[in-house]
N, C-alpha and C positions, 0 to 999 in steps of 0.2 A: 754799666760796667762791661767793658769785655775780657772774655773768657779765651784761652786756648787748650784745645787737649790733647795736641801734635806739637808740645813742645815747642810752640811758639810760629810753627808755620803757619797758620792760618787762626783768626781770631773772629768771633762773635760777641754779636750786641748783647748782654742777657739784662731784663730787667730785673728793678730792684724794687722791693714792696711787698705791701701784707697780700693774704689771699691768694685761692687758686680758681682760675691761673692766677698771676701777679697784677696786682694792679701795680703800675711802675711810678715811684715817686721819685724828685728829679732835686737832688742835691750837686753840691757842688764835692763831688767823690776825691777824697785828698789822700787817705791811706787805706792799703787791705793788704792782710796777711793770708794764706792760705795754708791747711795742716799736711803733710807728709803724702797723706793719700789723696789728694786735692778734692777731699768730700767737702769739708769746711772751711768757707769763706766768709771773712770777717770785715767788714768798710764799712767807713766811718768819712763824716765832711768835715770843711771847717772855712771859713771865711775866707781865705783866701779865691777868688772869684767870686765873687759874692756873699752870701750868707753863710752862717754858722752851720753846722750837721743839726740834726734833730736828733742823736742816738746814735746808738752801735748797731747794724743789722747785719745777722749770723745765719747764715744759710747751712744745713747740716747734708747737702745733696746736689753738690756743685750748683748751685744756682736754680734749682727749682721751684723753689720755695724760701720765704725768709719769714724771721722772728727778730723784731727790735727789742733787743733781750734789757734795754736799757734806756731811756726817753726823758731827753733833759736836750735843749736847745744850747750851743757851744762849741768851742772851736776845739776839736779834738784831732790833737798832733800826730799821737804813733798808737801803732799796736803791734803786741806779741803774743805768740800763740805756741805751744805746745807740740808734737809733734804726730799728736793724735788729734789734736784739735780740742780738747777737753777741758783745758785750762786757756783762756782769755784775758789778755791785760790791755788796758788803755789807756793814754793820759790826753787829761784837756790841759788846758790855756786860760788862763785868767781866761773872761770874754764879756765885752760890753756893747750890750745893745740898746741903742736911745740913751738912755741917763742909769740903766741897770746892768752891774758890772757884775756878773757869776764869777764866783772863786774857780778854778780849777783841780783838779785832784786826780787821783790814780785808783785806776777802777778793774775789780779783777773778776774774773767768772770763772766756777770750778764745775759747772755743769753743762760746756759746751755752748756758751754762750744763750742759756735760758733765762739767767738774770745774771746780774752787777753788784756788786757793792765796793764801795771805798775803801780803801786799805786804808789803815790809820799811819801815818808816813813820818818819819824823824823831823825834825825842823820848824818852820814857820812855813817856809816855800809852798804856793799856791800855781807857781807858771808854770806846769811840767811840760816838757819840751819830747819828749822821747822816752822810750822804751823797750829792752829788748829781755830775750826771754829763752832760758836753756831749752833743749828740745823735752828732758822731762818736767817742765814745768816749774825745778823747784827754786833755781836762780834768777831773779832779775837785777835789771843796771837802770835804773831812771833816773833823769837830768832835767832840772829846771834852765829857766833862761829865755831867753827873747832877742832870734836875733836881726827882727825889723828895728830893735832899739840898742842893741850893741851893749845887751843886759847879761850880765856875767852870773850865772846859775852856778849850782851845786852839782856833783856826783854820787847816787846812792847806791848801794848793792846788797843785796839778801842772796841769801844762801838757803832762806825757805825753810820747809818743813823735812829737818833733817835728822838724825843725831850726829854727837859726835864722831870723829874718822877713831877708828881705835875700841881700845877695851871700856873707854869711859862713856860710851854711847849707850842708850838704853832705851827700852820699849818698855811701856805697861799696858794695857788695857783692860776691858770691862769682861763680865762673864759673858761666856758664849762669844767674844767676838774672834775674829778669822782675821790673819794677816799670813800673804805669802809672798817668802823672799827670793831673791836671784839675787848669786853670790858675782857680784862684777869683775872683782879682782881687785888685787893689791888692796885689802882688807875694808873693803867696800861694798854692800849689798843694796841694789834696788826693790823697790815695794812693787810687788808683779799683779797683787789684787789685796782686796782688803773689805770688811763687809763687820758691819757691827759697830764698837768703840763707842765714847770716843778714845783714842788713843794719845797717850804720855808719851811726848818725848823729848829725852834729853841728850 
């Protein structure tokens, strides 16, 4: 992968891999997103030149270090990221290697990319093609389809873990738990910290 941190004047090689230092494992690097403060970097492979990615590898310190928060062989198309880098989303691609064909799906990480899981997703749709991703995390837009085969995919969109805009929006949580808000405007608050719950809401 390389790296720049003059804005693009000047670029370095930095490896990619477990361990320190890095031991550099050699994919065929197809997409990476990076967070706001450019500490967190997210890249992912996929068949296109060659072989499939092996995972999502998330580095939380521009590239000194990495954690493949996620290890499944496949062709993983996009990623989107948060603007702190905290929240992680990915989608694969159908993918078949030899005579074994892995479903594809859309995979989200709410801890900075230390692990993954599946988001359970509207549809039948297996071939996710892209995805992108609000800066706080709570919108995404993902699109199936395929277009080395001219395969006409869907549109999905969340709105995440929200409430309602208005007076019909509501919070509950548990004893003892801590939620603190920042008033955005126009009758809209963002979640500034939160610790405890878990938390209701509608």
């Amino acid at each position: 992968m390389f790296l720049s941190v003059n804005a693009g004047t000047t670029f370095t090689g930095v490896p990619v891999g477990p361990g320190t230092p890095v031991v550099p494992v050699f994919e065929n690097w197809y997409r990476v997103k990076v967070s706001a403060d450019g500490q967190t970097i997210a890249l992912v492979g996929n068949s296109f030149g060659g072989a499939p990615g092996s995972g999502i590898w998330v580095s939380r310190n521009q590239g000194a270090a990495w954690n493949r928060g996620f290890s499944l062989t496949g062709d993983y198309t996009e990623l989107g990221m948060s603007a702190d880098g905290n929240k992680i989303a990915a989608t694969m691609s159908n993918t078949t290697v030899g005579t074994t064909t892995t479903p594809g799906r859309v995979l989200m990480s709410t801890d900075g990319g230390g692990s993954f899981s599946a988001l359970t997703m509207p549809g039948t749709d297996t071939d996710w093609r892209a995805i992108a991703m609000s800066s706080d995390g709570n919108k995404l837009a993902a699109a199936t389809g395929r277009f080395t085969t001219s395969t006409a995919g869907q549109l999905y969109t969340s709105l995440g873990n929200r409430t309602s805009v208005g007076t019909t929006g509501a919070l509950t949580g548990t004893q003892n738990a801590s939620l603190t808000l920042r008033f955005a405007g126009n009758g809209q608050w963002a979640v500034q910290s939160a610790s405890g719950g878990p938390f209701g809401i509608r």
